[in-house]
N, C-alpha and C positions, 0 to 999 in steps of 0.2 A: 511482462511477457504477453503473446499474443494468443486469443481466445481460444485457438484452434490448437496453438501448443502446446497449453497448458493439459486440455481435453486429450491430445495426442499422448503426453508424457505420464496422463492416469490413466490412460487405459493400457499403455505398456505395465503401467507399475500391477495393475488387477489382472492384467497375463502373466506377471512371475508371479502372483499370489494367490493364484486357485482360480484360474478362468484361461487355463492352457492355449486356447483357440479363437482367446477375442481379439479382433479390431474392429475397426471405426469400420462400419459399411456404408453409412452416407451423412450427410449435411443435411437435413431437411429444409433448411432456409436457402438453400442454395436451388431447390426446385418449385418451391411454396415463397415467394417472396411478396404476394400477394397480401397475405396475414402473418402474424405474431407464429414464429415457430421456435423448437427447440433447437439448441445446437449439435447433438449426434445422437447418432441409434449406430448404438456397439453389441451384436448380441443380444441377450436378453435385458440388454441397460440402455433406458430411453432419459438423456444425461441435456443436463441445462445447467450451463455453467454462467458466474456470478461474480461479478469483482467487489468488493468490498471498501469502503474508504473508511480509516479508522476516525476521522476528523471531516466534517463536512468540506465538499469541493477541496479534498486534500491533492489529489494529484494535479486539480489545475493551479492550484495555490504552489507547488512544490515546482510547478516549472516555470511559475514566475521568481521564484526563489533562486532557480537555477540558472536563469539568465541573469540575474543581479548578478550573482555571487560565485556560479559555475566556472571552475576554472583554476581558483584564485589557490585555492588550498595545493592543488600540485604544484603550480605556478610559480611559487613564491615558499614554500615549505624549507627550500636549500636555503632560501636565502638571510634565513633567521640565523642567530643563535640561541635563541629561547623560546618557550611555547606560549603561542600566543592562541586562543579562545576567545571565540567570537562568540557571541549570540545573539539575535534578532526576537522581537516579538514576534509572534506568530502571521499577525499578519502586515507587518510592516512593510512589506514588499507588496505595492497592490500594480493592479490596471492604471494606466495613463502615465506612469514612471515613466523616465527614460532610464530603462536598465543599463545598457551599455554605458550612458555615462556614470551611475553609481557606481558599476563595474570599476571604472577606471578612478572613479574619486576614493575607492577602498582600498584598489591597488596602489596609489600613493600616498592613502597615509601609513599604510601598513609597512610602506617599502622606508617614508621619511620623518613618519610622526610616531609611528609605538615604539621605537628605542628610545623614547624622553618618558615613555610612559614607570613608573616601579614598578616592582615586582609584588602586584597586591590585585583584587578588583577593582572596578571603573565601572562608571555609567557616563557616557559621552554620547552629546546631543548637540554637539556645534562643529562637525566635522564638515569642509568642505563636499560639499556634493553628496551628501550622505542626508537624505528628510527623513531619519529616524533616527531611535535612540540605538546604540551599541552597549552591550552588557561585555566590555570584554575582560577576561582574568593574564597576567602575564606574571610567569613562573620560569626562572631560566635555567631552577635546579632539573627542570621533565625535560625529556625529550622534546631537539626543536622541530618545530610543526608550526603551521596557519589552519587552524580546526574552524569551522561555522556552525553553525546549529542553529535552530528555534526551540523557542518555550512551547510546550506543552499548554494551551489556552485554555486546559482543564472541560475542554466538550463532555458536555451528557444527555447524546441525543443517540448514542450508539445503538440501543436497541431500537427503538424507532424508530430510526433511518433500515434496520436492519428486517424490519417485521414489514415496512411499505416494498422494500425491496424484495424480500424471498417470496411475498404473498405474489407480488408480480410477475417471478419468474416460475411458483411454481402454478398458478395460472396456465400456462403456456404446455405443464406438463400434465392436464387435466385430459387434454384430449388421446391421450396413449393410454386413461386407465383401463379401458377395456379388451384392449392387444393383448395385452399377460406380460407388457412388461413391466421391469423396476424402476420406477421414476425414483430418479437419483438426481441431486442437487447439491454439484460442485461449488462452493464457495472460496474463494480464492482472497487471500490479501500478499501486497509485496509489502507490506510494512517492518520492516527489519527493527525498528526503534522504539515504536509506540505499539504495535501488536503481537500476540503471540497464541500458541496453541489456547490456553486455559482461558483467554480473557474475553477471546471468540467466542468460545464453547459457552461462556457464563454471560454470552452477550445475545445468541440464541436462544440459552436457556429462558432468559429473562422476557424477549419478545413473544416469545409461544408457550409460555407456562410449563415447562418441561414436558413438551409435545416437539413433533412432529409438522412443520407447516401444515394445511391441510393439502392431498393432494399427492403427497413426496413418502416413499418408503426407503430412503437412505438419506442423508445429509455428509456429504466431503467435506474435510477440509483441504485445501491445497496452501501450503504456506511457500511462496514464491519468490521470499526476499533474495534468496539466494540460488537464481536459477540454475546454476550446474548442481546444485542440491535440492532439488525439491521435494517436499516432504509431506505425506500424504496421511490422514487421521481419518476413523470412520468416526463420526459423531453418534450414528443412530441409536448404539443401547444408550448410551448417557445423558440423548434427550428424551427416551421413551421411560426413563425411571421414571 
């Protein structure tokens, strides 16, 4: 989602839940684009909001993923009679690929080569037009489907990716502490697969020693996988134990 949306859709949520009469009253980077500013001043909440990657450079990794392979799983779902499970290494899919054509070298073999395949797992690494391995499983008692996925690359840099990040944004909420407002610092992930409420929470904990950035008197969380549901946590008592 978009920075502005997201920031739009917590500050509705904190007007049904005890703040009757907030909105957004301005953009400060919209009039200050000179220097590092924050993203809203809602009320007595001076809010800098934060996107999260649970895997390093995951969203740009995820949209070379998606131009491989995007597509393919509606595409082609009718046209099975059994389920077929795809999986990719993590970063198989890099820069300088021609996507479109791997694109079209996965849609034929899927359409002319996985019915020779049994009904067991495979690791195949000589498919036309394909410069990586395929982890695929095919099962024709499940539901038929063309599923994709990647491995999990097991990263463990999540708190320090996360401690160089909030230290930077709440930097920027430094300059409002003497206004009287509440520096608040939205953190946001769309990760639907790999993240979730508890693992965030024990992922801040772990960067700031069950603190508080310095600087920041609230910590959000905004979970965004699913944007007609999005779901909003206050972190603060649980990092200030």
């Amino acid at each position: 989602m978009k920075d502005r949306d997201v920031i739009k859709s917590f500050v509705a949520y904190l007007k049904e839940n005890g703040h009757p009469s907030l909105e957004v009253e301005r953009w400060p980077e919209d009039k200050n684009r000179g220097s590092k500013e924050i993203d809203a001043i809602a009320g007595d909440f001076a809010i800098e909001h934060t996107s999260i990657d649970t895997l390093p450079h995951q969203r740009r990794n995820s949209d070379w993923f998606m131009k491989a392979v995007g597509g393919l799983e509606r595409e082609l779902s009718n046209s099975l009679p059994y389920r077929l499970s795809i999986r990719l290494q993590y970063q198989a899919v890099r820069k300088g690929q021609n996507w479109s054509a791997i694109s079209s070298a996965l849609r034929n073999w899927i359409i002319t080569g996985a019915s020779l395949l049994e009904d067991r797992d495979h690791v195949l690494d000589r498919i036309p037009g394909v410069p990586f391995l395929l982890y695929v499983e095919k099962d024709s008692s499940r539901r038929p489907g063309v599923i994709f996925a990647r491995s999990d690359p097991g990263d463990h840099t999540l708190s320090d990716r996360i401690r160089e990040q909030l230290l930077g944004k709440a930097n920027k909420l430094l300059k409002y502490q003497m206004t009287g407002k509440t520096m608040l610092l939205l953190v946001e992930s769309e990760d639907i697969a790999l993240m979730n409420e508890l693992k965030m929470l024990a992922a801040i904990w772990k960067a700031f020693s069950g603190g508080l950035p310095p600087g920041v008197d609230q910590v959000w969380y905004a979970d965004t996988s699913i944007p007609r549901e999005i779901c909003f946590k206050d972190f603060t008592l649980a990092l200030k134990r």
